[in-house]
C-alpha positions as CSV (number, residue, x, y, z in Angstrom):
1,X,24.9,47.9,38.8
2,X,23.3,50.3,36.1
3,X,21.6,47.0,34.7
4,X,19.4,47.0,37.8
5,X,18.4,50.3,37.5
6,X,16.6,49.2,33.7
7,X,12.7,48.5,33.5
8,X,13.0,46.0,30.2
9,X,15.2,43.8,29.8
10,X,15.5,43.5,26.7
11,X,17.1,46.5,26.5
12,X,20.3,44.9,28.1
13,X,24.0,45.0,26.6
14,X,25.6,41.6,26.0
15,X,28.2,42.4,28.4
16,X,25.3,43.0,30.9
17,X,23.7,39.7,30.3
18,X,26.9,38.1,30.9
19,X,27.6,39.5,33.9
20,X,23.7,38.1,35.0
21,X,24.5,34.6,33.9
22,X,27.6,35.2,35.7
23,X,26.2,36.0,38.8
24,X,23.7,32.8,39.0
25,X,26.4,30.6,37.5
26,X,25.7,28.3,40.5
27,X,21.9,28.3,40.2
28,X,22.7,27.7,36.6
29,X,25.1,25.2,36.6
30,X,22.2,23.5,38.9
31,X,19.6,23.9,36.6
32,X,21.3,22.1,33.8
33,X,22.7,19.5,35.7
34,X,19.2,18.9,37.2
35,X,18.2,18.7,34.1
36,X,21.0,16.3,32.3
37,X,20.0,14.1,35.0
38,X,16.4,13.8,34.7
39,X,16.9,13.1,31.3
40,X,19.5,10.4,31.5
41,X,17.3,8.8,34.3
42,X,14.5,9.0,31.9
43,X,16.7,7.6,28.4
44,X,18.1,4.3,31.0
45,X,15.1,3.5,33.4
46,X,11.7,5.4,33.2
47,X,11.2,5.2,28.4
48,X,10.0,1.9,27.5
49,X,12.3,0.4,24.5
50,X,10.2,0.8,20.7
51,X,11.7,-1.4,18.4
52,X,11.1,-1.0,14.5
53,X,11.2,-3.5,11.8
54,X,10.3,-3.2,8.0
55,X,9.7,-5.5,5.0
56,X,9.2,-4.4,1.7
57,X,6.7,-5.9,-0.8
58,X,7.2,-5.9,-5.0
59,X,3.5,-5.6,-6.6
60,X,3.8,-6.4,-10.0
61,X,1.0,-5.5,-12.7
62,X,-1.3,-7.9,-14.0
63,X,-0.5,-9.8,-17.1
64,X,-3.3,-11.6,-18.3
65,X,-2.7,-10.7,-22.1
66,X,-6.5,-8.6,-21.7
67,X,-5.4,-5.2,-23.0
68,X,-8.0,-3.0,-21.5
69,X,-8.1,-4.9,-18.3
70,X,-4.2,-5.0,-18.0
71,X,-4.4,-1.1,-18.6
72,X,-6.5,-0.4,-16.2
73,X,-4.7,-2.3,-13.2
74,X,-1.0,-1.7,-13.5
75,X,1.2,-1.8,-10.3
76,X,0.6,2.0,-9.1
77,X,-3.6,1.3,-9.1
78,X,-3.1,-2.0,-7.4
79,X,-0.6,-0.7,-5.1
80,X,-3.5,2.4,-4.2
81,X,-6.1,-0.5,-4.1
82,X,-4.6,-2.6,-1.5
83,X,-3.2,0.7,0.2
84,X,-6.6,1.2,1.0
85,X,-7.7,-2.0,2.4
86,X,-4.8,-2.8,4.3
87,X,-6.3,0.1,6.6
88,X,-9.3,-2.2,7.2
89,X,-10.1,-4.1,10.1
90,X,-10.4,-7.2,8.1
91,X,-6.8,-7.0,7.1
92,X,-5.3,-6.8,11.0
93,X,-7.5,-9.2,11.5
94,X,-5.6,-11.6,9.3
95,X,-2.6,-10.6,10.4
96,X,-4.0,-11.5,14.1
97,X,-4.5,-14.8,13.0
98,X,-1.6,-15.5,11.4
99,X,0.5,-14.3,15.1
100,X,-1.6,-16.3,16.6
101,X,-0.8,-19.6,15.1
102,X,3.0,-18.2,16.2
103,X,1.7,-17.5,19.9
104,X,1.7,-13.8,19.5
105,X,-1.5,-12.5,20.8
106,X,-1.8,-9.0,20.0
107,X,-5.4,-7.1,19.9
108,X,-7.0,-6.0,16.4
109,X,-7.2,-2.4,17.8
110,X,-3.3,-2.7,18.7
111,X,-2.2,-4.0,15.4
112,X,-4.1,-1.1,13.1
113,X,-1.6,1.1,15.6
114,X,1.4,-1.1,15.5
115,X,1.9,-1.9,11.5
116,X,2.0,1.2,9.3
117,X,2.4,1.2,5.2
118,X,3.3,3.2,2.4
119,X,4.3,3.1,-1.2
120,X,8.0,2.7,-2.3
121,X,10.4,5.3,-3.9
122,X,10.1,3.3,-7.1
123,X,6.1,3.3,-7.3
124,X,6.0,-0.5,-7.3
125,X,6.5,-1.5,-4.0
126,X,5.0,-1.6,-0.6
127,X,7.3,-0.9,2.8
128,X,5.7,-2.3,5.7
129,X,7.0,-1.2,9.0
130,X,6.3,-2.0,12.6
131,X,7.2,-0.3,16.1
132,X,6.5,-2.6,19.0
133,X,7.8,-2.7,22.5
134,X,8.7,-6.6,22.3
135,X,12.2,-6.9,20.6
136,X,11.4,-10.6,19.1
137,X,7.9,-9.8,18.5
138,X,8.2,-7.3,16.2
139,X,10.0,-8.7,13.5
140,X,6.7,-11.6,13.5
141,X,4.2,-8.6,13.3
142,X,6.0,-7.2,10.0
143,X,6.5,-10.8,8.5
144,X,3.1,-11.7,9.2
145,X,2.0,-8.5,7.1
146,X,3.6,-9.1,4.7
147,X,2.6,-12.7,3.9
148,X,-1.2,-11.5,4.7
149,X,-0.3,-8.8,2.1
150,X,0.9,-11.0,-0.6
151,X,-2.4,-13.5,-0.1
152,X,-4.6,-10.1,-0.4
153,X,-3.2,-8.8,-3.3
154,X,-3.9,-12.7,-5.0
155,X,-7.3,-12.0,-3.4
156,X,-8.3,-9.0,-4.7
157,X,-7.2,-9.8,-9.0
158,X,-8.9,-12.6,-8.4
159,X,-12.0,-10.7,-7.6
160,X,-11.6,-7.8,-10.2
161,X,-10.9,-11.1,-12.7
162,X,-14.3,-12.6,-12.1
163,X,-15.7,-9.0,-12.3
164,X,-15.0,-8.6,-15.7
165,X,-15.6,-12.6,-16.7
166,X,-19.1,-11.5,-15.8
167,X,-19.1,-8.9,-18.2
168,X,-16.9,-10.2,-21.1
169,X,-19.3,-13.4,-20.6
170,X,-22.7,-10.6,-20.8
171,X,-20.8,-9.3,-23.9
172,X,-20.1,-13.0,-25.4
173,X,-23.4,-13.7,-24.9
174,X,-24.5,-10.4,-27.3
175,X,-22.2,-10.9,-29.9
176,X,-23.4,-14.3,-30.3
177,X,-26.8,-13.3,-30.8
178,X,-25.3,-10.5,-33.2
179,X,-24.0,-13.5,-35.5
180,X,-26.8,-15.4,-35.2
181,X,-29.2,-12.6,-36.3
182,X,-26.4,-11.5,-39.2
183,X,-26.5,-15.1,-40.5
184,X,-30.5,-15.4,-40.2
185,X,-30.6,-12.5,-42.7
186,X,-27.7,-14.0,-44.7
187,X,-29.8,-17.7,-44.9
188,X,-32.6,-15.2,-45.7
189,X,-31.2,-13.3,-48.6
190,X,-29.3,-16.3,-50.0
191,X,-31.8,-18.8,-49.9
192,X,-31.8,-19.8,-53.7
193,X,-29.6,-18.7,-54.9
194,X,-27.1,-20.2,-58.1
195,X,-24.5,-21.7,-56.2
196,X,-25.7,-22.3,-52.8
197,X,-27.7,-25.1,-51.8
198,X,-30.6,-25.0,-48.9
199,X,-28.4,-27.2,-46.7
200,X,-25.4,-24.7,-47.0
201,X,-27.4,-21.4,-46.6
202,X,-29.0,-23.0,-43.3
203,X,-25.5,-23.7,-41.8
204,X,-26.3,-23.0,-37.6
205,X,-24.3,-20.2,-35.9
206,X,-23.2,-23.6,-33.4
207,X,-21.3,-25.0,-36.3
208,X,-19.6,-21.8,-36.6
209,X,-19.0,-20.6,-33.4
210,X,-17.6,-24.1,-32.1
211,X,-14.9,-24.6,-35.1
212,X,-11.4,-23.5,-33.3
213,X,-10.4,-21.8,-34.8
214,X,-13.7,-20.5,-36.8
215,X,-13.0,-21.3,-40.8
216,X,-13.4,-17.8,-42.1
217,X,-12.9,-19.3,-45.4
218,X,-15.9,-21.1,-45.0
219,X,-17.7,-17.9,-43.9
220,X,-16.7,-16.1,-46.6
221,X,-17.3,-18.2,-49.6
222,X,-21.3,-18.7,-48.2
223,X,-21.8,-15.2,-46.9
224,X,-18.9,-12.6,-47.8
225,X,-16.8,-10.2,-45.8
226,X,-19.7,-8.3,-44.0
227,X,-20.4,-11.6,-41.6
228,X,-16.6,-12.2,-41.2
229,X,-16.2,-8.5,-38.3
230,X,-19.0,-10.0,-36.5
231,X,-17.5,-13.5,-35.9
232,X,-14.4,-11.6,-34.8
233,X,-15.6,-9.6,-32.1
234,X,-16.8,-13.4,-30.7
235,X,-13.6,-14.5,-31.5
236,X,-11.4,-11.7,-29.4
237,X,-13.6,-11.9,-26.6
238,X,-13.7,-15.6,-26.0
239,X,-9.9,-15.3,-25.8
240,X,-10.3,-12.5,-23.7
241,X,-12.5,-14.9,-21.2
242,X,-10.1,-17.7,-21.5
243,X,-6.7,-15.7,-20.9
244,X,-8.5,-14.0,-17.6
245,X,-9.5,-17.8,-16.6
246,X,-6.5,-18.9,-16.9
247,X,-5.3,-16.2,-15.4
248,X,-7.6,-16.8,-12.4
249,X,-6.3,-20.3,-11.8
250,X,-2.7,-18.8,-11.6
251,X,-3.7,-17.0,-8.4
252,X,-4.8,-19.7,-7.1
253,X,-1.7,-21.3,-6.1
254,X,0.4,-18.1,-6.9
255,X,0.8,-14.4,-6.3
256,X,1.4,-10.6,-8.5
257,X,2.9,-9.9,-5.2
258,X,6.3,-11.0,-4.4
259,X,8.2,-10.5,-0.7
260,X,11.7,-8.7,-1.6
261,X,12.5,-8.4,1.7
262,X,11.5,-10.1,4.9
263,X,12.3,-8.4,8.7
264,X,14.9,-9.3,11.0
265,X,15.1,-8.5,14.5
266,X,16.7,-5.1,15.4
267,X,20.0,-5.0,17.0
268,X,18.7,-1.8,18.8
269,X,15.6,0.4,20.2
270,X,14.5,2.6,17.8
271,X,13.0,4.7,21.0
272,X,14.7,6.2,23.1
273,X,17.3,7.5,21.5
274,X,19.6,8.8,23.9
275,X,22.0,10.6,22.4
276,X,19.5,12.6,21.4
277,X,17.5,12.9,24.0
278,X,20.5,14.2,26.0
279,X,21.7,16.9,23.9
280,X,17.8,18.4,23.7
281,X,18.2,18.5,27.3
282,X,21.2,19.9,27.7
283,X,19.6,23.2,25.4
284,X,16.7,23.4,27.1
285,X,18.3,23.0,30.6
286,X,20.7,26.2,28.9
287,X,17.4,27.9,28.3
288,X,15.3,27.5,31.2
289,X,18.3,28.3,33.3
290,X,19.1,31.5,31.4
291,X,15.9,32.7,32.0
292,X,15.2,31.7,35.5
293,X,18.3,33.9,36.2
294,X,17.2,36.7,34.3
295,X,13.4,36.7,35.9
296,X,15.8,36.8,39.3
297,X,17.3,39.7,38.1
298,X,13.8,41.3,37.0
299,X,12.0,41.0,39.7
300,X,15.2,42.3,41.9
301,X,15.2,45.1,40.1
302,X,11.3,45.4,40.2
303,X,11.8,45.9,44.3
């Protein structure tokens, strides 16, 4: 034939290239069902089963009635927070505890592999997911994330909580001595004066600063308005420390987290699939046959 006269191949007709694929159609035909074979073999006896599970987690922003501090963690910066230490040992190793007590021993190594995480479509949630070779197994390994997942996000407010008790308590602390110095120079300047005895002029920043609320009437009539901005910077920020305390004590029997949806064990292997397995090798068992026919041809022609 003329095409076995031709040095390139590529430079074959279509009709030409049939009549090649033609020609090997039993070497073909052998090749792909080689092929189909292998990889049914491979889908039924030789792949080990993965199974997947997921759970989903709500993170909801804090609450605590602190403006600044409720700003700065709103569900999308606590969600990035915990992101981030969930890919901490410490975290798996929770989780391995928490198997444990189910008699599900699986390493700390094993479990950073096994449990994945990312955000939610809606920016407020957390999808845990899980792909394990054990079909019962799996659906514990997710659940047990979750509920370690719900503890650590308690865990971590309540740490950024008493972070900023310290400081609204450092800031107390100075806007106390601010009224006390104010009212020091007030008792100095007044001292005397028609109207106001030495016994009202001396009044202590404790008898003050204890009144709840704090009689700004009082203030006012001994001292005028300019005392009265001091006293409410004290004022804002001991409610400020005793919204985040109570606050604190929430989590301590509660959560911002909330488990919307738990795992249940899969019906099916998630790996192998099949279906699809079969159909890739069906085109590559077209393919490699194809061109072991035409290298054949090649080399025949070569001679």
């Amino acid at each position: 034939m003329k095409y076995l006269e031709r040095k390139n191949v590529g430079d074959l007709s279509l009709r030409e290239l049939i009549e090649i694929l033609i020609k090997h159609k039993i070497l073909i035909m052998g090749i792909i069902v080689g092929v189909l074979i292998f990889s049914i073999i491979y889908s039924f006896f030789i792949a080990v089963p993965v199974y997947n599970a997921e759970a989903e987690v709500e993170i909801n922003k804090a609450n605590t009635g602190v403006g600044k501090f409720d700003k700065d963690y709103y569900s999308n910066a606590i969600i990035d927070a915990l992101l981030k230490q969930m890919k901490d040992s410490q975290y798996t190793e929770q989780v391995s505890k928490v198997l444990e007590s189910k008699n599900i021993y699986i390493s700390n190594s094993s479990l950073m592999e096994i449990i994945s995480s990312s955000k939610g479509k809606n920016g407020k949630t957390i999808l845990l997911s899980a792909k394990y070779i054990d079909k019962k197994e799996v659906a514990h390994i997710v659940n047990a994330s979750a509920d370690v997942l719900q503890k650590l996000s308690a865990q971590y407010m309540r740490e950024k909580i008493q972070e900023q008790l310290v400081i609204t308590g450092e800031r107390i602390e100075l806007a106390r001595k601010n009224v006390e110095a104010a009212l020091l120079k007030y008792n100095e300047n007044i001292a005397g004066q028609e109207g106001i005895d030495k016994q009202q002029a001396g009044i202590s920043i404790s008898e003050f600063l204890s009144e709840q609320p704090i009689n700004i009437d009082l203030i006012d009539k001994l001292y005028g308005n300019d005392l009265i901005p001091s006293i409410e910077i004290y004022k804002l920020l001991k409610i400020e420390y005793n919204r985040l305390k109570l606050f604190e004590a929430y989590l301590n029997t509660n959560s911002n987290a909330y488990i919307l949806s738990y795992a249940a064990e899969p019906e099916s292997a998630s790996w192998p699939n099949r279906k699809l397995i079969v159909i890739v090798s069906l085109i590559v068992g077209i393919g490699i046959a194809s061109l072991s026919a035409l290298t054949i041809e090649y080399f025949k022609n070569g001679k």
